[in-house]
C-alpha positions in Angstrom: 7.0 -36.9 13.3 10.6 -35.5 13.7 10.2 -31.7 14.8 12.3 -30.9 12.4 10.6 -32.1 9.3 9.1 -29.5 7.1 5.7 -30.3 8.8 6.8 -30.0 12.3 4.9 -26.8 13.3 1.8 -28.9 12.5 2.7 -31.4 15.0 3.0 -28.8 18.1 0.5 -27.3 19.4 -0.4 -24.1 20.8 -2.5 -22.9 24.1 -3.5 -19.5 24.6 -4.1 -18.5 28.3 -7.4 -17.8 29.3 -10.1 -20.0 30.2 -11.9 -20.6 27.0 -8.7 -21.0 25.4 -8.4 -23.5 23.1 -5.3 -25.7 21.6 -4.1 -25.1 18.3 -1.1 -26.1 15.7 1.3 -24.1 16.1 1.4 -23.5 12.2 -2.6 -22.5 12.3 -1.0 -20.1 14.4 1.7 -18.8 12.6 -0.5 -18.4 9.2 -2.2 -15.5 11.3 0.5 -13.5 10.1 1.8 -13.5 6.3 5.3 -12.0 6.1 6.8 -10.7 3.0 10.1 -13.0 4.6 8.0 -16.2 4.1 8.2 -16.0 0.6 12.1 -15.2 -0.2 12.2 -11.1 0.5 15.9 -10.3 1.6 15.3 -6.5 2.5 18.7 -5.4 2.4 18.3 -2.6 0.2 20.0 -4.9 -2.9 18.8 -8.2 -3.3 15.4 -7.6 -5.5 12.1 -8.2 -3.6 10.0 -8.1 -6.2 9.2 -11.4 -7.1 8.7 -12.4 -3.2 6.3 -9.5 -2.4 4.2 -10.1 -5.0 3.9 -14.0 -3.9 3.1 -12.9 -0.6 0.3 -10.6 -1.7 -1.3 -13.4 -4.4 -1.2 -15.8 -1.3 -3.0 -13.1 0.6 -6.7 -14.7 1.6 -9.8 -12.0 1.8 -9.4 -9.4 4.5 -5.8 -10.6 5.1 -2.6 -8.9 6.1 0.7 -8.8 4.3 3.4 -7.9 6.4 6.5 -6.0 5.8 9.3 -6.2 8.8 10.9 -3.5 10.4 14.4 -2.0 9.9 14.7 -3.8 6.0 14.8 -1.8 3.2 12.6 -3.8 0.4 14.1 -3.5 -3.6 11.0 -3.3 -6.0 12.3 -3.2 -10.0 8.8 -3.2 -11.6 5.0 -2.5 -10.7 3.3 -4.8 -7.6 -0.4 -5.4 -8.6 -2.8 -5.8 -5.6 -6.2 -7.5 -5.1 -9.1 -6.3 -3.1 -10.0 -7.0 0.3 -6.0 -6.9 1.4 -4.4 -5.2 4.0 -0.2 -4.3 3.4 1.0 -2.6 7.0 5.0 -1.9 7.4 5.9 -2.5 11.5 8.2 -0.5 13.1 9.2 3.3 14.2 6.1 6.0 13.2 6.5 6.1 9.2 5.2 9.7 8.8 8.1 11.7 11.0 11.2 12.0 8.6 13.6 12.6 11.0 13.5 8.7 12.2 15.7 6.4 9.7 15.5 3.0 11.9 12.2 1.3 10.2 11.8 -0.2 6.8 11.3 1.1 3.7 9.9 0.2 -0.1 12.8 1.1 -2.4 10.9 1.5 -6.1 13.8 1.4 -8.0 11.7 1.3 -11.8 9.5 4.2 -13.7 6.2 3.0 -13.1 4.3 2.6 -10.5 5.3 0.7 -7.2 1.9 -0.7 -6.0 -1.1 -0.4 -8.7 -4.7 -1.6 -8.2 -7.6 -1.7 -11.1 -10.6 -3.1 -9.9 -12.2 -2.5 -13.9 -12.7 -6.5 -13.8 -12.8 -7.0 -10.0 -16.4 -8.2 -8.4 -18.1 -5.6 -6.5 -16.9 -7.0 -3.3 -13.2 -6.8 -4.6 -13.2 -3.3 -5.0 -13.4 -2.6 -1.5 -11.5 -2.7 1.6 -7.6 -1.9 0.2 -5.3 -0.4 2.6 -2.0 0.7 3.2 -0.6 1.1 7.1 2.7 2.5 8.4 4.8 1.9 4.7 7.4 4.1 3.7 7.8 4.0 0.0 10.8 5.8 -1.6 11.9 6.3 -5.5 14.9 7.1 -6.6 13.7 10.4 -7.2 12.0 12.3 -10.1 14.4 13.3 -12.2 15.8 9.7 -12.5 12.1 7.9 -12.4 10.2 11.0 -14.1 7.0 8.6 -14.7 7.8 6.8 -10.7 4.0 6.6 -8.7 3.9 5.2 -5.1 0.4 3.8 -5.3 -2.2 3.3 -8.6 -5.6 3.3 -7.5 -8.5 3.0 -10.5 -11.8 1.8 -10.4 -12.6 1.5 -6.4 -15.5 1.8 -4.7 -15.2 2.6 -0.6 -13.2 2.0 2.1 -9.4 2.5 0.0 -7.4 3.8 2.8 -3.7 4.8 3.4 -2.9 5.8 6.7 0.9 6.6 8.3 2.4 6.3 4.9 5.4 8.3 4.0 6.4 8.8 0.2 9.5 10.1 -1.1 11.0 11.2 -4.2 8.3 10.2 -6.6 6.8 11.9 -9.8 3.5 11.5 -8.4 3.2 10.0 -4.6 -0.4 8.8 -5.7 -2.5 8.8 -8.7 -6.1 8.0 -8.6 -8.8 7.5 -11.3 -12.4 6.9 -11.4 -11.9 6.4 -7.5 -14.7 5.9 -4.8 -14.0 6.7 -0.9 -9.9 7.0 -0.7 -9.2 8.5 2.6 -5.9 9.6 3.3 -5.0 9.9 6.8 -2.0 10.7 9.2 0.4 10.8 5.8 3.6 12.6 4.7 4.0 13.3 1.0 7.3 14.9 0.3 9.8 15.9 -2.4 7.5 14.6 -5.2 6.2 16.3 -8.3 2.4 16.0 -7.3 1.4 14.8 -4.0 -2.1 13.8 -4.8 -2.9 13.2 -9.0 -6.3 12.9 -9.4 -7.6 12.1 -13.2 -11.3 12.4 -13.5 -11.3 12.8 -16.9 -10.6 9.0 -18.0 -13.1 8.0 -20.9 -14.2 4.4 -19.0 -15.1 6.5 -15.8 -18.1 6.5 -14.5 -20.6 9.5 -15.8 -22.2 11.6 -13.0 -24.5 14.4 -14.0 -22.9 14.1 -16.9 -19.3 14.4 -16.3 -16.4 12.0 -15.8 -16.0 12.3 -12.0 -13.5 11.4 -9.4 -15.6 11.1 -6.2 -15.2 11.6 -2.2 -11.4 12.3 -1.5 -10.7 12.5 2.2 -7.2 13.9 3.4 -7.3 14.3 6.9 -3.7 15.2 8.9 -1.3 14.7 6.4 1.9 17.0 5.0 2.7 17.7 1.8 5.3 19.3 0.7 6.4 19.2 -3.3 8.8 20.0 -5.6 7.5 22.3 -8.8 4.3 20.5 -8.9 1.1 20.7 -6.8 -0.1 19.5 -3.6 -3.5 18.1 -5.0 -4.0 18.2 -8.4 -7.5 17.7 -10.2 -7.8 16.9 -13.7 -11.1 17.6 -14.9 -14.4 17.8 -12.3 -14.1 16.3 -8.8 -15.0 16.7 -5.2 -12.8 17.1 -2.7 -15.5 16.8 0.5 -12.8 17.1 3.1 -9.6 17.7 3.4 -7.0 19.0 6.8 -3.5 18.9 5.5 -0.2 21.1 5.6 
């Protein structure tokens, strides 16, 4: 075949060194990685990105990784709904220090939320395993977005994790309900109503001794600094078992 056919990459392999090594296509190899660019994302801060991110994560397979390059600023006009078992990690300069402005960031341009999972109908398995890595995710601010959320989280159970985010400018930078295991690590929350939002008091909750409860909340290193809201807000009964913020 012609190597520049669309099927090319197919036709050229790839050799790792080592000595167990073994060949491979080169587009085996390339599939590793799943880019938000594959699918059409511009990232220039105009073009919306939408459509092409939420491609990328539907083509996501379990346990995968969705990729979002560095120094692009992704346009998002309406809510991204994720799966379970996916991984979305930004590249780049260290997301959390606000004094860097060369990496990407997740411009949520609409009043809703910007990423939003509900695992209400997902299989046990899909419930698990959701995390955010190194993503900067930015509103307009508050008083133009005044319902804006960085990230919806309902019905989880373990392992939902988001680690070297920064959020900016949001009503609430994350709202969680009838949540299992979120753990919140190495994060900056900043000029947002409510940092954390925590709902336990949802009526399709889970009942623990009798109350609607929003369980095991972990925020470990992380700043938070907001506007005239609150840090971490609990609505209705929950446990927070550990927490080491600013």
């Amino acid at each position: 075949s012609k190597l520049d056919s669309p099927a090319s990459s197919a036709n050229v392999n790839f050799l790792q060194s080592g000595a167990t090594a073994v060949s491979r296509t080169a587009e085996s190899k390339l599939r590793e990685t799943l880019s938000i660019m594959d699918f059409g994302a511009v990232g220039d801060g105009v073009a919306d990105d939408t459509a092409a991110i939420q491609v990328a994560i539907n083509a996501s397979t379990f346990g995968g990784v969705v990729l979002f390059p560095a120094n692009k600023q992704f346009k998002t006009t309406a809510t991204l709904n994720l799966k379970g078992s996916v991984v979305l990690m930004g590249e780049g300069t260290d997301n959390t220090k606000p004094e860097f402005a060369h990496y990407h960031q997740i411009l949520s341009f609409h009043n809703g939320a910007t990423f939003k999972y509900d695992g209400v109908e997902a299989k046990a398995y899909q419930k698990t395993n959701i995390q955010f890595r190194n993503l900067k995710i930015r509103s307009n601010g508050a008083a133009t977005y005044p319902n804006s959320i960085g990230i919806v989280a309902k019905h989880t159970y373990g392992n939902f994790t988001i680690d070297s985010c920064h959020f900016v400018a949001m009503a609430k930078c994350l709202s969680l309900t009838g949540t299992y295991g979120v753990a919140i690590n190495n994060c900056y929350l900043n000029q947002s109503n409510y940092g954390v939002f925590v709902d336990c008091t949802a009526p399709d909750l889970p009942i623990t001794d009798g109350l609607y409860q929003t369980n095991v909340l972990n925020i470990t290193n992380t700043t938070i600094g907001t506007l005239s809201g609150t840090g971490v807000y609990f609505h209705g009964p929950g446990n927070l078992l550990y927490r080491d913020w600013e």
